[in-house]
C-alpha positions in Angstrom: 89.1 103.0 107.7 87.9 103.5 103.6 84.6 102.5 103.3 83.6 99.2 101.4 82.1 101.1 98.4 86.0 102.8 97.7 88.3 99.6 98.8 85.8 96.8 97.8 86.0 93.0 97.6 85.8 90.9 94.4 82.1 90.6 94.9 81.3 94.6 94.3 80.5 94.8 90.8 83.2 98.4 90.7 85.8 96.3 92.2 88.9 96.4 89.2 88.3 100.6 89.4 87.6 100.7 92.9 90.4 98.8 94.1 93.2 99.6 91.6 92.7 103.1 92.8 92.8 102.7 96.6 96.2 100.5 95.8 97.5 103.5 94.3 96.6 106.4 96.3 97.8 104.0 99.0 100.7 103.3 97.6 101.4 107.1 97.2 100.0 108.8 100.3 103.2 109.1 102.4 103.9 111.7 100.0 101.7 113.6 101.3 102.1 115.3 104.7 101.3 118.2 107.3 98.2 120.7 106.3 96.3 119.2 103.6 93.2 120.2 101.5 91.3 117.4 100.1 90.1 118.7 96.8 86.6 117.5 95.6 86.1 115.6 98.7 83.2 114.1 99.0 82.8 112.3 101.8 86.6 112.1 102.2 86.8 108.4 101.9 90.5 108.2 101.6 91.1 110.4 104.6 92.5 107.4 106.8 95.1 106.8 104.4 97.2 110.2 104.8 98.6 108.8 108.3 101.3 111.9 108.2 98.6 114.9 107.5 98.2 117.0 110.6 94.8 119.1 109.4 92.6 117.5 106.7 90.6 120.2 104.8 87.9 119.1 103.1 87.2 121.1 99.9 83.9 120.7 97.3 81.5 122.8 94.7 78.2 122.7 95.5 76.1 122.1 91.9 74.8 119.5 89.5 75.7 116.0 89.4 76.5 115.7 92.9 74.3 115.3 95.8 76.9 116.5 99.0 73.5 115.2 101.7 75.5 113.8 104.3 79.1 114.3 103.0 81.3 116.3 106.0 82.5 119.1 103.6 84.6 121.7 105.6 84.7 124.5 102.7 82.6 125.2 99.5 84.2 126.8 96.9 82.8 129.1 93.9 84.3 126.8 91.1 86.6 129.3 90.2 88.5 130.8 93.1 89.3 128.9 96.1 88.8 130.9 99.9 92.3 130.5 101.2 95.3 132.8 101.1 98.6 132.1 98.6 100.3 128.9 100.3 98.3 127.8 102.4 98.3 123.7 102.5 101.3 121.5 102.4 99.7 119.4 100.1 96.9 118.7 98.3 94.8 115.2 97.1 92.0 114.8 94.2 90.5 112.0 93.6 88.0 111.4 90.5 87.1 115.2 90.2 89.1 116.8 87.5 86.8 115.1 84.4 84.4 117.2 86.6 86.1 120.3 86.0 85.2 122.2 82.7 87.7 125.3 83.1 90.9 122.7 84.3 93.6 125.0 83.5 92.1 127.7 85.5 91.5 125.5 88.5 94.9 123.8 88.3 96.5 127.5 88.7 94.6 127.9 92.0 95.9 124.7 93.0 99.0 125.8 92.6 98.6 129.3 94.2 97.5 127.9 97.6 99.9 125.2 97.7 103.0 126.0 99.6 106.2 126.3 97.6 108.0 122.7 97.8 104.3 121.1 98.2 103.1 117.7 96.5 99.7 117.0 95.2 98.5 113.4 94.4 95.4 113.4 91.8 93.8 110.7 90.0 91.0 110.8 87.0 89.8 108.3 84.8 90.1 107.7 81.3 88.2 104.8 80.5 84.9 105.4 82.4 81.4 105.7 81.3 79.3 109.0 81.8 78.8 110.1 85.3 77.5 112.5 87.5 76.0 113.6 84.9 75.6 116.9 83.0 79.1 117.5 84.7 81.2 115.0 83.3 83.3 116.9 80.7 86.9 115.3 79.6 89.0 112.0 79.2 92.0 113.5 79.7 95.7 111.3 78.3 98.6 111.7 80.4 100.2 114.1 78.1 97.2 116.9 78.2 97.6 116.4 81.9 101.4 117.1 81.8 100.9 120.1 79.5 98.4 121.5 81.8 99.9 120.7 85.1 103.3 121.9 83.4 101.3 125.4 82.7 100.4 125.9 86.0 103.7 125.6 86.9 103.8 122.3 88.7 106.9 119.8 88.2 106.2 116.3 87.4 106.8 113.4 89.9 104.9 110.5 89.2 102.7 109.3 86.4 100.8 106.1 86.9 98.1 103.8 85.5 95.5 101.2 87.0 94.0 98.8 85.4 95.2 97.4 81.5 93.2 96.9 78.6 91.4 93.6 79.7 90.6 95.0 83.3 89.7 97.7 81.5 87.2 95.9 79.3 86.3 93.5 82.1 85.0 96.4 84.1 83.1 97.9 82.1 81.3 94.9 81.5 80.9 94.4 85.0 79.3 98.0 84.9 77.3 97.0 82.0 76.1 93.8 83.0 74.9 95.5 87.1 73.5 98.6 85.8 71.9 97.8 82.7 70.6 93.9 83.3 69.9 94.3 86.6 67.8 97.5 86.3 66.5 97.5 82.5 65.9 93.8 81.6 62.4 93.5 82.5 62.9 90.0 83.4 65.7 91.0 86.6 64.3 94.6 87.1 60.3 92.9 87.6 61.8 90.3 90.1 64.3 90.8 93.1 65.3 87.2 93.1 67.3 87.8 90.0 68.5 91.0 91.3 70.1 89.1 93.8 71.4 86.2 91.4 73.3 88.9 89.7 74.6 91.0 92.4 75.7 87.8 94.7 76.3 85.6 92.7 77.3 86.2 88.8 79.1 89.2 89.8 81.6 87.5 92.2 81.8 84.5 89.5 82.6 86.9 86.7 85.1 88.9 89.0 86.9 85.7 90.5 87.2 84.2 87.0 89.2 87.5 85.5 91.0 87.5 88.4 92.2 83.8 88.1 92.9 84.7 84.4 94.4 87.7 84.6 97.7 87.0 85.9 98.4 84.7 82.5 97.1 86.7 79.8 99.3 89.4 78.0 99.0 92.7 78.6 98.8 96.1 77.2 98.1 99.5 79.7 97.7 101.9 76.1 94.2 101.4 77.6 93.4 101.5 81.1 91.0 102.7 83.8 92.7 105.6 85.9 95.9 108.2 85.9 97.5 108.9 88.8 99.8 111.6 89.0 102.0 113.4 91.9 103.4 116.7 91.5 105.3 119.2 92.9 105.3 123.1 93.2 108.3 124.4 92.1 
């Protein structure tokens, strides 16, 4: 099962993110199948998702930004060459960790090296986002640098895909705004708890709910948006 935190009900405060991306990497992850390496892991929160992987390989660097206490992390790599031989997965997943990734290109063509000729990898990363993980929170990368890169490395393009539109877009980042800076810099919530609580149970919902109810008649654009998600291919 995915774990609250990464498929989320309308009371979390990173529920438009959160939840447009486990629609879409569900929507996408019978593409995926047989030996797969789980790039970036984490704590592999979308593992129960691949229903038609038969090895899940989990995959991660260990340096700043990240705290991996408590994360079941089969393999740490070097950040620049990964430990297995040429085609050695079926597939591969990434979720939220290219932005991390300052030499891309580089790491995109050892993607491609250990992925089996024929093989699919399903990716996301964000473009409208705040700072995170911070000092290792390097691009906002358009879905055409992506396809340039992903093209160089000699991957063929599948799938590209948004979540989120400009006012979910917006709206969440409010959301983030309103929990992370009210809640914990406003003297007048951070001093007392009760208000704390006010927020996170009870505006946060409200605020959420009333987007939600409104979202499905306003006009919208997706020029601006929260996440790309891309599937491609080895040729």
């Amino acid at each position: 099962m995915v774990p609250y935190n990464f498929n989320p009900s309308i009371k979390h405060p990173l529920y438009w993110i959160r939840k447009g991306l486990y629609n879409k990497i569900n929507l996408y992850s019978g593409e995926l199948s047989g030996r797969l390496m789980d790039f970036g892991c984490g704590a592999k929160p979308y593992q129960s998702l691949f229903t038609k992987v038969t090895e899940y390989i989990g995959v991660d660097y260990s340096g700043e930004g990240h705290d991996h206490a408590d994360e079941n992390i089969d393999v740490y790599y070097d950040g620049k060459t990964l430990p297995f031989a040429d085609a050695s997965f079926d597939s591969i997943f990434s979720s939220e960790v290219f932005e991390h990734i300052f030499t891309l290109p580089e790491i995109l063509t050892e993607l491609h090296r250990v992925l089996k000729p024929g093989g699919k990898m399903l990716a996301t990363c964000p473009f409208a986002w705040e700072e995170h993980e911070i000092p290792v929170d390097f691009a906002r990368y358009t879905r055409f640098a992506l396809q340039d890169m992903l093209q160089k490395a000699g991957f063929s393009i599948v799938m590209f895909d948004k979540s989120g539109h400009t006012l979910s877009a917006l709206h969440q980042l409010f959301m983030v705004y309103l929990h992370d800076e009210w809640v914990h810099r406003v003297w007048f919530f951070s001093k007392f708890s009760l208000f704390k609580k006010l927020v996170r149970q009870g505006l946060v919902p409200v605020l959420n709910g009333w987007f939600w109810l409104l979202d499905g008649f306003l006009p919208k654009s997706d020029k601006f948006y929260l996440n790309t998600i891309m599937l491609v291919e080895k040729k």
